[in-house]
N, C-alpha and C positions, 0 to 999 in steps of 0.2 A: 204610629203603627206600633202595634206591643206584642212581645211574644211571652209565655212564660220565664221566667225568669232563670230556675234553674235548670229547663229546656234549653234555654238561647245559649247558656254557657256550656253542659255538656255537648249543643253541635258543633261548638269555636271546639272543644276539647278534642272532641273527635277530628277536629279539621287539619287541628294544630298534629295532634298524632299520627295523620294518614301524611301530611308533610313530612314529619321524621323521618317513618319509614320508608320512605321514596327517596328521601336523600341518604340514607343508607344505602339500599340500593343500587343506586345511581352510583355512589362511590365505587362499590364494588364491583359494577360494570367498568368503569373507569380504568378501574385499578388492576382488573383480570382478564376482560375483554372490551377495549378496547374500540373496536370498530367501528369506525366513524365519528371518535371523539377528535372535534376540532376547533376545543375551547382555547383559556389560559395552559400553558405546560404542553402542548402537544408536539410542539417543537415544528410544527408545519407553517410552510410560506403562505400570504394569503392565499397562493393561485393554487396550493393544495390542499387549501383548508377547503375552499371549492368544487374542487372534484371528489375530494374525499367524504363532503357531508352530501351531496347527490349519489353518490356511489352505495354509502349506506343506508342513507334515506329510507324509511321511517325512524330506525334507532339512532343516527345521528339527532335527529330532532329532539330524544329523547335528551340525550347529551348535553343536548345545550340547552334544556331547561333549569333554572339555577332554583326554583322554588322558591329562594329566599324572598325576592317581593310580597308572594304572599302572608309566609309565614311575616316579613314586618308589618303586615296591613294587621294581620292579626293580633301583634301586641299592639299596635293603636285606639284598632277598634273597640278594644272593650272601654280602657276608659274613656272614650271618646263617648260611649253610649254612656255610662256612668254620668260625663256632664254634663252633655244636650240632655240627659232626662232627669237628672235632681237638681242642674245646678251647683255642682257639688264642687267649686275651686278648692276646699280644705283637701279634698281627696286626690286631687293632682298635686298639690302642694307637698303630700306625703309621699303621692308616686316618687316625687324628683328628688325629694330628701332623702330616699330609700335606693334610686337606683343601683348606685353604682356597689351599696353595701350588700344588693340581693343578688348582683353580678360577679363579683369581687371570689367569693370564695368556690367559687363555683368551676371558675378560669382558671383561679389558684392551683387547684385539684389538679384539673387536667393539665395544666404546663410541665407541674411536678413528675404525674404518671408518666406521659410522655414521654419527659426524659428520664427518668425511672424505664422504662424498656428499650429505649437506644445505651442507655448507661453498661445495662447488664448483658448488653448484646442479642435481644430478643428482637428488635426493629431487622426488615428484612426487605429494605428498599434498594440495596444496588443487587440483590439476588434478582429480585421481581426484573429489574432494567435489564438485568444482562440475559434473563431469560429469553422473556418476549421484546428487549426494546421500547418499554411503555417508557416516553421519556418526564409522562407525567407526577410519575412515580418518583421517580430522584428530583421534579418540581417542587416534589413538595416536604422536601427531607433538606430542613436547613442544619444539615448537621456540623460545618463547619462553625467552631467560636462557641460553641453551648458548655455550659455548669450548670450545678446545682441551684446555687446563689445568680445564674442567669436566666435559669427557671423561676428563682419566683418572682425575681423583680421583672420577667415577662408575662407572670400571672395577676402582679398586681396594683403595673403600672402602664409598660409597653404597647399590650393590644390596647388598650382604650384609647392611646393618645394617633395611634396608626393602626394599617393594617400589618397586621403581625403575626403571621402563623408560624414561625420562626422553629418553634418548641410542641407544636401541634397545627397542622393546616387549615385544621377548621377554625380555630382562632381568628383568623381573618378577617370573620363576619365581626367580632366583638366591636369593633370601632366603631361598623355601624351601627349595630344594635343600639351602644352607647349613645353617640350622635346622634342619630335618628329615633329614640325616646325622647331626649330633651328637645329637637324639635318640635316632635309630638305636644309636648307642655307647653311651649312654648307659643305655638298655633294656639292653642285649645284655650289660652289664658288669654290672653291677644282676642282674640274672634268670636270666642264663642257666643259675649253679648251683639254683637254683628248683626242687626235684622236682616240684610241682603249679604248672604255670605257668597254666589253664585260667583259674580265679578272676583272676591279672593280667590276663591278657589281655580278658577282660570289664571288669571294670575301666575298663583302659586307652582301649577302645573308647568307652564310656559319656564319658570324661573328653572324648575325642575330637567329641563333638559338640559342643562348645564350640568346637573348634580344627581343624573338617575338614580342613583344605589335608593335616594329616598324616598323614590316614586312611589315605592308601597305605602310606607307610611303616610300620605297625604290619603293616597284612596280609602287606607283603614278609616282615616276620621271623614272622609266626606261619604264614607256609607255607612258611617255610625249616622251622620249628619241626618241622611235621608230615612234611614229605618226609623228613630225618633220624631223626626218631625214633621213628616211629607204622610199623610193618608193613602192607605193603603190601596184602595180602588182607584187612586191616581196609579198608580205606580203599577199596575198591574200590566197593563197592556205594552210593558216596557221590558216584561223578564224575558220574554223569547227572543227578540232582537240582542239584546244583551247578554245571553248563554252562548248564539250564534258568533255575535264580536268577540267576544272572550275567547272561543275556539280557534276564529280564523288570526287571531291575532297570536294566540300561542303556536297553532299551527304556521303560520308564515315562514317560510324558510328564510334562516338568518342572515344569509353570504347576502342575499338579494334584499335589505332590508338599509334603507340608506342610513348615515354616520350618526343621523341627530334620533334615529329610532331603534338602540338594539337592544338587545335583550333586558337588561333590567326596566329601560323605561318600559317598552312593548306588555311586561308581565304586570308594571305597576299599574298602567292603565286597565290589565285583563284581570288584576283582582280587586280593584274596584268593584269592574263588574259582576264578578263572580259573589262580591259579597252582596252587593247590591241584589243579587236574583236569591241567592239563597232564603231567603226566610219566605219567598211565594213557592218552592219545590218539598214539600210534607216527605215526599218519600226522600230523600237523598239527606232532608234534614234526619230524617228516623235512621237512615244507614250512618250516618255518622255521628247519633246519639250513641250507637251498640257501646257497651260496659269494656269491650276489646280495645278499641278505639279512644277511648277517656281515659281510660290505662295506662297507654303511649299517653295521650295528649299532654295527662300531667307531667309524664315522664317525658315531655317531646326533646324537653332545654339538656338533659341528663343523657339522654341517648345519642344526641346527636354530637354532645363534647365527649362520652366516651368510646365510641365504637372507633374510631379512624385509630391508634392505636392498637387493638385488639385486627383492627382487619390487615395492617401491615406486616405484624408478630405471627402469633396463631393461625391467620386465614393463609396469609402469605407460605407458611412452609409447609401446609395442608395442599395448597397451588402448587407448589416445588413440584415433592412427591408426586399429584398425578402426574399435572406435564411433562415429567421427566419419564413416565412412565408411558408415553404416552395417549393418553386419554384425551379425546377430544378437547378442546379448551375452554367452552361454555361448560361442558359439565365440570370440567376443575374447576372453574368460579361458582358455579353453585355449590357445588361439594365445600370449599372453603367457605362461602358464605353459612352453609349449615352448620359447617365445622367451627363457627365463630361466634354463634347464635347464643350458648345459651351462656360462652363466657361474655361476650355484650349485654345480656339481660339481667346477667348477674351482678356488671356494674354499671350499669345504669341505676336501679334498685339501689345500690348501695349509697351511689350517687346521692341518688334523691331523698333517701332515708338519714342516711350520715352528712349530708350537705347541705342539701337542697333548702328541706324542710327548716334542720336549722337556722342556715342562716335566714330564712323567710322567717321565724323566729323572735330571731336578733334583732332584725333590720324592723319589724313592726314595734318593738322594744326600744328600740334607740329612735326608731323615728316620734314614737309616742309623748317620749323624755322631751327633744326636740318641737315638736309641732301637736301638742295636745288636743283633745278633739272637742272638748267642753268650747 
């Protein structure tokens, strides 16, 4: 099955960008209204994390979608389709030699920033707690023990080897990311000459419920798998059942969801399927082709390390002022969400411009030196 080429990657781009900014979002709900968030940091017993995600129910639901599964399927996917369709081991070979130096300066950035706004007294995380109580807020404010010099050796060692938001929360993800790329290689080098890969991939799944956070990434490459190599009129009479599971499976309320099935496996399994239907849906691939959306998407990795900063600082004392004045509390989170907007877009952009790009750069330079393509 084949689609256009630079069609297929501007709708990953757009997919990868309408993830960003949903988990922006989602922060900001978090982090100003609250209601019905009954994840990590919420400081609730199970027996009230239960009443309280039924209580809010539909926006709890929201809450405890973590996005990230997909977004890992999505760095899989692509070179996953790159190998099942040229065969191309040199070009994972340079993915793996390149990762950690396209990640590296990137983390660096934001650990620095981060603590560059707690330093100079801009961070506004025991305000926000003592306000409303969000006890998620001071979760995510490892402010005891940080430096300069403890910023960068957690920008350009710590997260990769743990989970470490220590100097930024969103860091967190980075260990996966890391981990879960070099699985990615690692499957894809291993398997991909594999005639019957069906049996691994069950397998691998199975193994996976031990180790969910990577459950994205295995579905990124087994619907790379099937987009390449499965004929399309097979696959047809498979998207609607598949759009339907993907929903009921993210829709499932989590409390009632047993121990071996929560939320990360649950999503890993539902973006499989999601990437699996996407390339038979024209219109939903054109809505997420739009030039808006590709935008974000390049920008998705730069958005999402630098807003969490900017939304504790700026959004947070934009928060203060109305709350204290008053003002409904949904509209105060919006209001600071707008009021954070165009400082978040402006480093993001800067991000990816003074960062990003370079080290993607660097990292094709250095990798070139090392692993030449002749």
């Amino acid at each position: 099955m084949q689609n256009s080429t630079s069609k297929h990657i501007q709708f990953i781009s757009g997919l990868k960008g309408s993830l960003a900014v949903l988990i922006v979002i989602l922060h900001y709900l978090v982090a100003f209204f609250p209601y019905g968030y009954t994840n990590w940091g919420s400081g609730l017993s199970p027996e009230e994390q239960y009443m309280v995600y039924f209580r809010y129910y539909p926006l709890s639901l929201f809450f405890r979608l973590s996005l990230l599964p997909l977004f890992y399927a999505l760095i899989a996917y692509i070179p996953a389709i790159k190998l099942f369709r040229d065969s191309d081991t040199k070009f994972i070979e340079r993915q793996a030699l390149g990762r950690y130096l396209r990640l590296m300066p990137l983390v660096l950035v934001t650990a620095i920033f981060s603590y560059a706004f707690f330093y100079f007294g801009f961070s506004r995380y025991q305000q926000i707690y003592d306000l409303i109580g969000n006890h998620w807020v001071i979760a995510t404010d490892g402010c005891s023990g940080r430096s300069w010099l403890g910023a960068i050796k957690n920008g350009v060692w710590d997260t990769f080897i743990e989970m470490n938001g220590k100097y930024c929360s969103v860091l967190w993800c980075i260990n996966d990311i890391f981990v879960g790329s070099y699985l990615t290689y690692s499957f894809l080098m291993i398997f991909h000459g594999v005639k019957h890969r069906l049996p691994v991939y069950l397998v691998s799944y199975l193994i996976l419920l031990r180790y969910p956070a990577y459950c994205g990434f295995l579905s990124g490459i087994a619907a790379a798998d099937i987009y390449v190599n499965v004929r399309a009129e097979q696959l047809k009479k498979y998207v609607l059942p598949s759009v339907i599971l993907a929903f009921l499976l993210v829709l499932f309320p989590e409390p009632m969801a047993p121990a071996w099935f929560k939320n990360a496996y649950r999503e890993g399994i539902a973006s499989f399927l999601i990437l699996f239907a996407m390339p038979f849906l024209p219109r939903l691939n054109k809505c997420f082709s739009a030039d808006v959306l590709d935008w974000f998407g390049n920008r998705s990795f730069s958005l999402i390390l630098t807003h969490f900063p900017i939304m504790l600082s700026v959004s947070a004392w934009v928060f203060e002022k109305m709350y204290s004045a008053d003002v409904p509390q949904f509209f105060c989170m919006l209001t600071a969400l707008l009021a954070g907007l165009p400082m978040i877009l402006i480093a993001t952009e800067i991000m990816y411009r003074c960062v990003e790009i370079p080290s993607g750069k660097f990292t094709k330079w250095i990798v070139g030196k090392l692993s030449p393509t002749d």
